[in-house]
N, C-alpha and C positions, 0 to 999 in steps of 0.2 A: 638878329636871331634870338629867339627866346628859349630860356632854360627847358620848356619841353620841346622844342622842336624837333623832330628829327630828322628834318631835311632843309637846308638853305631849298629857296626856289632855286637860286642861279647855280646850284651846284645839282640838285636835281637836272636842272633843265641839260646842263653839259654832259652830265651820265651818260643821257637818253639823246644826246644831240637834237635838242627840240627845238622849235622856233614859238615864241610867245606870243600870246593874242589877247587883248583886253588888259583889265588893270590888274596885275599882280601883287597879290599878297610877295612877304618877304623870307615866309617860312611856311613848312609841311610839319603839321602837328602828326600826320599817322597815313595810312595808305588804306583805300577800300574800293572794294568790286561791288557793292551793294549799298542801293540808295536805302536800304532797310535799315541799315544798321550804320550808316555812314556817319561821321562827327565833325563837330564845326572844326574845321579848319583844316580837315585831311585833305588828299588830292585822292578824286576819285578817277580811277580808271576805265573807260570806255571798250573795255576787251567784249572782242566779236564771241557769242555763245552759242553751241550747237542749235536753239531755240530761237533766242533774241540776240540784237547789237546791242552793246550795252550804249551807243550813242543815243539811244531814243530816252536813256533814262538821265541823261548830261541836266537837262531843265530842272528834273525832280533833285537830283544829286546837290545842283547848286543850289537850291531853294531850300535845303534841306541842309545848309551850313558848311559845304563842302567849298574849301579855298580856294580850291583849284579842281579844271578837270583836264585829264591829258586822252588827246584825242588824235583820228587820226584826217577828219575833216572838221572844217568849221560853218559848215551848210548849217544856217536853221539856230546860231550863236547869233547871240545879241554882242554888238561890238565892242563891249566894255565888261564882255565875261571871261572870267581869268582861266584860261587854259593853257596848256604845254601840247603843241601839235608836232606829234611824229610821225614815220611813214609805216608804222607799224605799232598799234598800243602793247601787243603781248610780248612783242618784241623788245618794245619799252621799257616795260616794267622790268624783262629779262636782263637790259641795259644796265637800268638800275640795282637791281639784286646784285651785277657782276662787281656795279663800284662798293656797295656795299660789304661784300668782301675784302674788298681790297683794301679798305679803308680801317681795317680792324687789326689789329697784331693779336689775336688772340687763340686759341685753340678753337678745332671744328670739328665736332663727333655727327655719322650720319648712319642712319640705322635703314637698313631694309630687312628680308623676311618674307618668308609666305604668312606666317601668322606674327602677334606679338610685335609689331616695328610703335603703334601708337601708344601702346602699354610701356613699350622699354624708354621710347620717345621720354615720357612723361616721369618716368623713374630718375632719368636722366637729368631731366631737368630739377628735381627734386634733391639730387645726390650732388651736384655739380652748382645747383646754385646753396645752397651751404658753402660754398668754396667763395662764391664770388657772384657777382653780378652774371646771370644767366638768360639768352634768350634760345625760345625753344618755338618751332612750327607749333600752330592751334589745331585743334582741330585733328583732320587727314588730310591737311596740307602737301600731299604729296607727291600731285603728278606736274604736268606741263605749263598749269598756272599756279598752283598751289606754292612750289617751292621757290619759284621767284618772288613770288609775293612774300615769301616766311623770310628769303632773305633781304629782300629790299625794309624792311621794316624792323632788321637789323639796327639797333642803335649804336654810335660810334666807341658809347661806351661798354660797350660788352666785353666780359672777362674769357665767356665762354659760350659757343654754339650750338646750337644742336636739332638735328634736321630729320626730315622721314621721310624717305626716297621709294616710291611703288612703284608699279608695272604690272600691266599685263600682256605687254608684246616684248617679245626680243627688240631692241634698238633703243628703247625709252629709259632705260638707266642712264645710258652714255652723255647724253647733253645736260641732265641732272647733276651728276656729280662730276662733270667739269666746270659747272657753275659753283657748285658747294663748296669744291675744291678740301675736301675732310682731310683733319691730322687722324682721325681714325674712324671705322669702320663697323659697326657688328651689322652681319649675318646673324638674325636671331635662329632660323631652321629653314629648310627646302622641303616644302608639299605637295602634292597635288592641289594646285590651286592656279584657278585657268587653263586645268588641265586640256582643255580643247582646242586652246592653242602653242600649246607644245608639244602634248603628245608621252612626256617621258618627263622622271624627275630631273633627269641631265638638263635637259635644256632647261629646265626651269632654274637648274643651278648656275649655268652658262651666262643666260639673262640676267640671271641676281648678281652674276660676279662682273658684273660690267660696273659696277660701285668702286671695283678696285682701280679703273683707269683713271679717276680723278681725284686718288689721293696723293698729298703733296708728300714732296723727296724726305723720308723717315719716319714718316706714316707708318700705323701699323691696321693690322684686321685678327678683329674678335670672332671665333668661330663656333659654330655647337660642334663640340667633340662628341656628341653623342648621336648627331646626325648621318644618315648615310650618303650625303655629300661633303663630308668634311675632308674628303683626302681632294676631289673632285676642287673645292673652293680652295683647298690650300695652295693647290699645283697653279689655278687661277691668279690667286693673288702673287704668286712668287713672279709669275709668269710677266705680272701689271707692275713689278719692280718693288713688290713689298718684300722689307727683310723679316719688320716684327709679324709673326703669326700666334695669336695669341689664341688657345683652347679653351672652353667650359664647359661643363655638363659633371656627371655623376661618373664617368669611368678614369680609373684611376690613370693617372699620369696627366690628366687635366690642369691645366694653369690655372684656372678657377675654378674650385672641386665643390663640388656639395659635397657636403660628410652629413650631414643629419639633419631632415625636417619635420617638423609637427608641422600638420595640416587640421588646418579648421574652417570649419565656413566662412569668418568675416577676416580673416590673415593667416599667414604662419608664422612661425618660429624658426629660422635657418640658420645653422651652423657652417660654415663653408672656411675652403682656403682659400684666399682670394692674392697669386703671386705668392706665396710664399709668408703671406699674414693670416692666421686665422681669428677670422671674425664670428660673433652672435650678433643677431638680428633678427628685429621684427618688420615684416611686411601688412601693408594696412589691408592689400588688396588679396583676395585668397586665390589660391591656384599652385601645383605643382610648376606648371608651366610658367608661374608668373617667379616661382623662388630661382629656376633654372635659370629666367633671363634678368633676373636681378644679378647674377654672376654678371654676366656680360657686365652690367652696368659698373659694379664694384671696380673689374677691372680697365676698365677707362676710367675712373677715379685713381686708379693708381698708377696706369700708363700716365697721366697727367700731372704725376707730383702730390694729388688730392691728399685730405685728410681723408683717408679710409674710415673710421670710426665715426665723423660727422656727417659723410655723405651713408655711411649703413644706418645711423640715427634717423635721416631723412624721410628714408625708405617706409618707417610707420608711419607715414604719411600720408603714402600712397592709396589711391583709390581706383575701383576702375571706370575708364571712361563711358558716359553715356551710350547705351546702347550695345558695350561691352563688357557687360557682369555686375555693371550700376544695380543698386538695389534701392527695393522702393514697401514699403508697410502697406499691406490693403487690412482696412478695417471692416466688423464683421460684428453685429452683435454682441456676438459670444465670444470673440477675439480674434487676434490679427493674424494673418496668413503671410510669408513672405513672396515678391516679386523681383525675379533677376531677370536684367531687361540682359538679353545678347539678341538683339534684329540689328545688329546694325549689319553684320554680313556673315556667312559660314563659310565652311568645307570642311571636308571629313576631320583635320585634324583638332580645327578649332571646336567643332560640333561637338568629339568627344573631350576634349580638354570641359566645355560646357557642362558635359553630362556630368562626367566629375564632378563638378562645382555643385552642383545639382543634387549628387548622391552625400557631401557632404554636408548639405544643408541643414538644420536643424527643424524639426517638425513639430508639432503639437501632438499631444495624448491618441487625437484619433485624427493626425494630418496626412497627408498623401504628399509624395512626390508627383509631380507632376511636369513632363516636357510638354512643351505646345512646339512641334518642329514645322518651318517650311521649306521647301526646296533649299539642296544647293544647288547652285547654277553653273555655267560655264565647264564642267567634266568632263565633258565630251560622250563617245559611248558607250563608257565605262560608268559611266551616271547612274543606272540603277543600279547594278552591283555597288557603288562606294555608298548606296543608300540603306541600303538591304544588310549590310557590313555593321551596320550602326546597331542594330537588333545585340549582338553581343555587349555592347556598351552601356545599352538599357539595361540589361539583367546583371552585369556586373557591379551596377552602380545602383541596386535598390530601388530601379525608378518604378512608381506604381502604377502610373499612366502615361498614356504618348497620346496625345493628341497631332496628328501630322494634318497639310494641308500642301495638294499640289500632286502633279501626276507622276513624280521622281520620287516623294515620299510615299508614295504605293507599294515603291520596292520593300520600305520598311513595311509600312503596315502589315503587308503579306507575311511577311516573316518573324515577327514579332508573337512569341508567345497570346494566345487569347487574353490572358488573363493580364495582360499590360494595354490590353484596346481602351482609348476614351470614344475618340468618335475622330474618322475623315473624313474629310470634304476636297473636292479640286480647286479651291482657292481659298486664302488666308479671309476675303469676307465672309464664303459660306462659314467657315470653322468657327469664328469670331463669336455670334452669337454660344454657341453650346460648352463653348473656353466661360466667358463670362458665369451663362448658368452653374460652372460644377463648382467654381472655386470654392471654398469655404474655409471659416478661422482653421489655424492648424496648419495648410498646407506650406508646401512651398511648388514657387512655379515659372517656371524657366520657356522663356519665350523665344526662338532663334530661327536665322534663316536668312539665307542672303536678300541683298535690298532686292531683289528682283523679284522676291517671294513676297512683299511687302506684310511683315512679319511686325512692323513697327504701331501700326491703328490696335492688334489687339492687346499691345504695352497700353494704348492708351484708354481704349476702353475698359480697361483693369482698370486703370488706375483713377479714372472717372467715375466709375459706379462705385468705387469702394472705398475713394477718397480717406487718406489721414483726417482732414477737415470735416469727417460727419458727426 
């Protein structure tokens, strides 16, 4: 076994009760679902895809440096190719994830959310690896392959964990985190989000508190005390046998208090109690909503013994992810405009949490605010109303233009003061073009909408025509 490995084969293989085929390497450098990105000497995984099997790409995967591949046939193997054959790949890798837990004496933070689980994810792992050796989900690691894959790739040496558990149906928390098996818990907020298939923010809190059935005996759960589910999550977790219930937000009597923030476009400045310590700090990443769930965060640095001061030091650090508030320079003759990419997904609360971001953006002498919005999806048929709702959020937040695209953002358009119209279209490529024509030096310009609005081509034809590099 070599110093990077992190997996024996023969302990691999026993995880996942696999039978071996070909000649076996002695060690797994890493774990990958994608022959794109796969490295010499991972085990690549053969998991069945709503589209493709991933068996058709086994050829390309081990051509392409992969040690191993674990499979669930061996039709169409050359007999001296090193695989791991189980009766089930995802199941496999589930296998895997479960000994990968076991295998660790360390602490297990796992975060769900209607909005904010990737952001707090990442904070997380910022605040907690200060402390120690930290592995944290990539990405949005966090449905039915995602999180066995975050945990199998688990190293034996980790001080500290930390995972991000989603859903959009009732049932799919529960086999998640009794995989994770978390010492604690945040609830970052309950939304309407996938509201079509719940109907009611209840259930949506019900679903989310399924996180609580697989935390280990003296576990605690972090909560938005400022949410209107919070009494709803508390009675849940007490329910799933948790004793610690830990509060945060801005109303007083909060276990993690905000007491004062400066807000600015590229971070804030947050003063908070965090358990009965009051801390300053700065966040890299700007957002009211991002200071609130940095509370969460603090306080699982201190449910954990943490240094508090190193793990809020951390937090300048923080950035947001790709596709969630990432900013990017579009260049311009006369000068630079800015780009905040949010396509990677909406709904109503994240949309205006966006607008926010948006209204405090800093502009040039003669710049425009500017939204480019597309659909949010999944609302059900409260959909145009949660669309139409957004109109107040424009005019509180200074924004100069709305550019919408999609037949849900109609409900805006319509309702939207005139003198906030850029131009609509029913699809994010008709809009595309006339987004590109108006930008100019000065502005700033905020791109958002769930993946289904495919709100992400006109992030990039911004950022192609206007290239930093001209």
């Amino acid at each position: 076994m070599t110093k990077q490995a992190l997996w024996t084969v023969a302990d691999a293989a026993k995880a996942m009760r696999a039978k071996t085929h070909g000649t076996m390497p002695q060690a797994i450098t890493g774990l990958s679902i994608d022959t794109r990105t796969v490295k010499t000497g991972e085990a690549f995984f053969a998991i069945q895809g709503e589209n493709r099997d991933g068996h058709e790409f086994v050829p390309a995967a081990l051509k392409a440096g992969a040690g191993v591949a674990v499979v669930a046939r061996t039709d169409g193997l050359a007999k001296d190719a090193p695989a791991l054959v189980v009766g089930d790949v995802l199941e496999g890798l589930a296998d895997l994830g479960r000994a990968a837990r076991a295998r660790i004496d360390a602490p297990v933070v796992a975060v769900t959310g209607s909005v904010g689980k990737t952001g707090t994810k990442e904070a997380l792992r910022l605040a907690l690896g200060a402390q120690g050796e930290t592995h944290a989900s990539v990405a949005s690691y966090n449905n039915h392959w995602g999180v066995p894959l975050s945990l199998a790739r688990m190293p034996a040496s980790t001080e500290f964990g930390v995972f991000e558990l989603g859903m959009n149906h009732a049932g799919e928390l529960t086999p998640l985190t009794k995989m994770v098996r978390p010492n604690i818990t945040i609830v970052t907020t309950i939304e309407p989000v996938h509201f079509e298939f719940f109907g009611s923010l209840e259930a949506i809190a019900d679903a989310k508190a399924e996180i609580f059935l697989g935390v280990e005996k003296g576990g605690a759960a972090i909560l938005n005390r400022d949410n209107s589910q919070f009494d709803r999550l508390s009675k849940a977790a007490r329910a799933a046998g948790i004793e610690r219930i830990v509060s945060c937000g801005e109303r007083e009597g909060a276990d993690a208090r905000l007491l004062e923030v400066a807000l600015k476009g590229d971070g804030s400045t947050v003063r908070a109690n965090i358990l009965g310590t009051e801390v300053t700090y700065k966040l890299g990443a700007p957002g009211r909503h991002v200071a609130l769930n940095s509370l969460a965060v603090l306080a699982a640095v201190a449910l954990l013994d943490g240094d508090l001061a190193l793990g809020a030091l951390a937090l300048n650090n923080l950035q947001p992810p790709v596709g969630r508030g990432a900013r990017a320079t579009l260049r311009f003759n006369g000068g630079d405009a800015l780009l905040i990419d949010e396509s990677y997904n909406a709904n109503p609360a994240s949309m205006r949490a966006a607008l926010s971001l948006l209204g405090q953006a800093s502009i040039g002498k003669r710049g425009r605010r500017i939204a480019v919005l597309g659909d949010m999806l999944e609302l059900g048929p409260k959909g145009p109303d949660m669309h139409a709702a957004l109109a107040e959020a424009v005019v509180d937040n200074d924004i100069d233009q709305v550019y919408c695209a999609g037949p849900l953002m109609r409900a805006l358009w319509d309702k939207l003061p005139p003198d906030r119209h850029g131009v609509y279209a029913e699809s994010s490529a008709a809009l595309e073009p006339a987004v590109v024509e108006a930008v100019r030096a000065g502005d700033a310009v905020m791109v958002k909408g769930s993946l289904g609005s495919k709100m992400a081509p006109i992030v990039k034809a911004l950022s192609t025509r206007y290239s930093a590099e001209r």
